[in-house]
SEDREN-436373 format. One record per residue: x, y, z of N, C-alpha, C in turn. Coordinates in steps of 0.02 Angstrom, whole numbers, plus 50000, padded with zeros to 5 digits. Each point is the difference from the previous one (the first is absolute). Example, Ala and Ser with C-alpha at 12.3 -4.5 7.8 and 13.67 -1.06 7.14 Angstrom:
2
50660,49716,50390,49955,50059,50000,50045,50060,50000
49982,50053,49964,50042,50059,50003,49961,50055,50037
This chain:
102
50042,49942,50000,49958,50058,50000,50044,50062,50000
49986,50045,49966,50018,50067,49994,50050,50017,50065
49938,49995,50054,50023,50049,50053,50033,49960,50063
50005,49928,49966,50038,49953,50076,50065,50044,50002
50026,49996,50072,50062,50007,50026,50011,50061,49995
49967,50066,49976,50002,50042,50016,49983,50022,50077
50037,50070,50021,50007,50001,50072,49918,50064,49982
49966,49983,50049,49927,50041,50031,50003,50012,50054
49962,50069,50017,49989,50048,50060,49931,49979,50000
49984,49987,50066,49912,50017,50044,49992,50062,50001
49958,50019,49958,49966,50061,50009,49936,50009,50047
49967,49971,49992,49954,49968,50059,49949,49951,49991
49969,49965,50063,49964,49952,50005,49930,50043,50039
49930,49945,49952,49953,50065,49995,49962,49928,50000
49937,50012,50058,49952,49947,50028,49949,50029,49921
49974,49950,49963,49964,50060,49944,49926,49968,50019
49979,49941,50026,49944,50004,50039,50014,49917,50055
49936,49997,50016,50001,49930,50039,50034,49934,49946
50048,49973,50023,50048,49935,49990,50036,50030,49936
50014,50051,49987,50035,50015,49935,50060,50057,50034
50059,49984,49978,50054,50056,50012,50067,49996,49950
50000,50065,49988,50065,50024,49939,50046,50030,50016
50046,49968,49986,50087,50027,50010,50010,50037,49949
50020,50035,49997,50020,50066,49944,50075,50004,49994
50024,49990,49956,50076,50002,49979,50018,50057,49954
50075,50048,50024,50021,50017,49918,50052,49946,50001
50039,49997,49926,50057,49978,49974,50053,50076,50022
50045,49952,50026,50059,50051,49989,50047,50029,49953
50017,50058,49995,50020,50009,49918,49971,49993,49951
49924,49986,49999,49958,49976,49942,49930,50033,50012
49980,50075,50000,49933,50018,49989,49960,49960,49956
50015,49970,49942,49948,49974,49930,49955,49969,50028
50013,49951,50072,49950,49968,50014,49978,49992,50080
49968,49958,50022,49967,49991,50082,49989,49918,49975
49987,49986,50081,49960,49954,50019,49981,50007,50065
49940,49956,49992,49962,49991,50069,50000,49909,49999
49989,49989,50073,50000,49941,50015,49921,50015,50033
49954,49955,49968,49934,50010,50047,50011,49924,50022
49965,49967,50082,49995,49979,50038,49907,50009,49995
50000,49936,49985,49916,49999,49989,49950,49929,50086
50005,50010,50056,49976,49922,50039,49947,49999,49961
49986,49907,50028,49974,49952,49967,49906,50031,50008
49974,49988,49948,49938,50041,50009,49959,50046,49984
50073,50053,49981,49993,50065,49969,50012,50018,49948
50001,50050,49970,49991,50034,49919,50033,50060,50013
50063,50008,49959,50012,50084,49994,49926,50037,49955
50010,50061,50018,49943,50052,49954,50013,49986,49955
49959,50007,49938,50007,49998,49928,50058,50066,49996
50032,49983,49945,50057,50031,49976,50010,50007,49939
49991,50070,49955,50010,50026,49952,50071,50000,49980
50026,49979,49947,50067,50026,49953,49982,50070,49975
50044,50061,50025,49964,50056,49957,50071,50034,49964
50080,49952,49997,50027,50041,49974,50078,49935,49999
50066,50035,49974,50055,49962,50017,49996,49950,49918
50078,49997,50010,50022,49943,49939,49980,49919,50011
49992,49971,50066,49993,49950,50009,49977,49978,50068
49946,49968,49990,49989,49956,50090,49993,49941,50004
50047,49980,50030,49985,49932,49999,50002,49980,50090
49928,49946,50021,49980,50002,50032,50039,49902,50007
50032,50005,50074,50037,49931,49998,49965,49963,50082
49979,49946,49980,49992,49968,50055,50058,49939,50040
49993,50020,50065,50066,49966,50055,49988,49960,50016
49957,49978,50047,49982,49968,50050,49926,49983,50035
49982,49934,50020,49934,49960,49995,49959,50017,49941
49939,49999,50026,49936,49983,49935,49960,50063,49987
50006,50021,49936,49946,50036,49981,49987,50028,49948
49966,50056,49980,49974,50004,49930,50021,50076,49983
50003,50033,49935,50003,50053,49994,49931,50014,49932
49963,50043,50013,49955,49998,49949,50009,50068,49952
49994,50000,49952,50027,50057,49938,49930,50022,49976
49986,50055,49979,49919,50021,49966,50059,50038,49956
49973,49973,49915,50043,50037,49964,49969,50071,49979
50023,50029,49930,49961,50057,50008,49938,50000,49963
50008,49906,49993,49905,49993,49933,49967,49967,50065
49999,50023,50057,49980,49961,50057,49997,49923,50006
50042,49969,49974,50021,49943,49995,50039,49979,50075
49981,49939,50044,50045,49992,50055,50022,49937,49968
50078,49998,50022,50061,49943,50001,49995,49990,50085
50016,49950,50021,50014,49967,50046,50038,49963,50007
50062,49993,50043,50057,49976,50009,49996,49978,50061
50028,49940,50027,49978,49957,50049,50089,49970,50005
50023,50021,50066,50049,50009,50044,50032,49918,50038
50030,49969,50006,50037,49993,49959,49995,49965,49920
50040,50011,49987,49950,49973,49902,50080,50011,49966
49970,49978,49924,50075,49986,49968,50038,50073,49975
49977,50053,50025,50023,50073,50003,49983,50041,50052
50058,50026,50008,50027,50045,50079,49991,50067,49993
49970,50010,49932,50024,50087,49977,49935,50014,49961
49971,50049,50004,49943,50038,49936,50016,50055,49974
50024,50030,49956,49989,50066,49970,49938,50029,49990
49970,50070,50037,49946,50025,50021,50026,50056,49949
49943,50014,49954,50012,50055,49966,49941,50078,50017
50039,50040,49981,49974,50065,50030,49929,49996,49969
49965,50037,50048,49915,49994,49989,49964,49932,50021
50060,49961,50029,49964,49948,50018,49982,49995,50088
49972,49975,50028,49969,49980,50065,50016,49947,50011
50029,49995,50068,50021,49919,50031,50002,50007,50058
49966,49933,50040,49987,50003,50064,50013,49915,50020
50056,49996,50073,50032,49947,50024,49941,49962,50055
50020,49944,50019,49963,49979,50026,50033,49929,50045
50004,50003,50051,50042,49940,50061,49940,49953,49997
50018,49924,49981,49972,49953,50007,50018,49953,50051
């Protein structure tokens, strides 16, 4: 991946509702991009989440079971189901995706 082994700063960690929380990273030496680490417990759903900008998102799953759901921009939903034979989605801008701990 692009951004392994690069060194990241905590910018901060942000409760964004009940069982969902995001680590906020910059890259050092590297404005072009961010990451967040969201932390989803078992149960819960991040908010729906708009792509509204950026060259690339790709949305990577770590650890236990769960789903990420995509509404494209012909309101079409993809569903991706955690662990499975891909670790990674490319979310394109204008699109909506929302995680989900199984």
């Amino acid at each position: 991946m692009e951004f392994r082994g690069q060194k990241v700063n905590l910018i901060e960690a942000t409760q964004v509702k009940e069982g969902v929380v995001c680590d906020v990273y910059e890259f050092a030496n590297d404005n072009t991009k961010d990451l967040g680490i969201v932390k989803v417990s078992k149960g819960f759903k991040t908010p729906l989440q708009k792509v509204l900008g950026g060259e690339k998102t790709i949305e990577i799953f770590e650890a236990r079971v769960g789903q990420l759901k995509v509404i494209g921009a012909d309101k079409k939903e993809r569903i991706y189901n955690f662990p499975g034979q891909q670790s990674e989605v490319e979310v394109q801008v204008g699109e909506i995706m929302e995680w989900e701990a199984i």
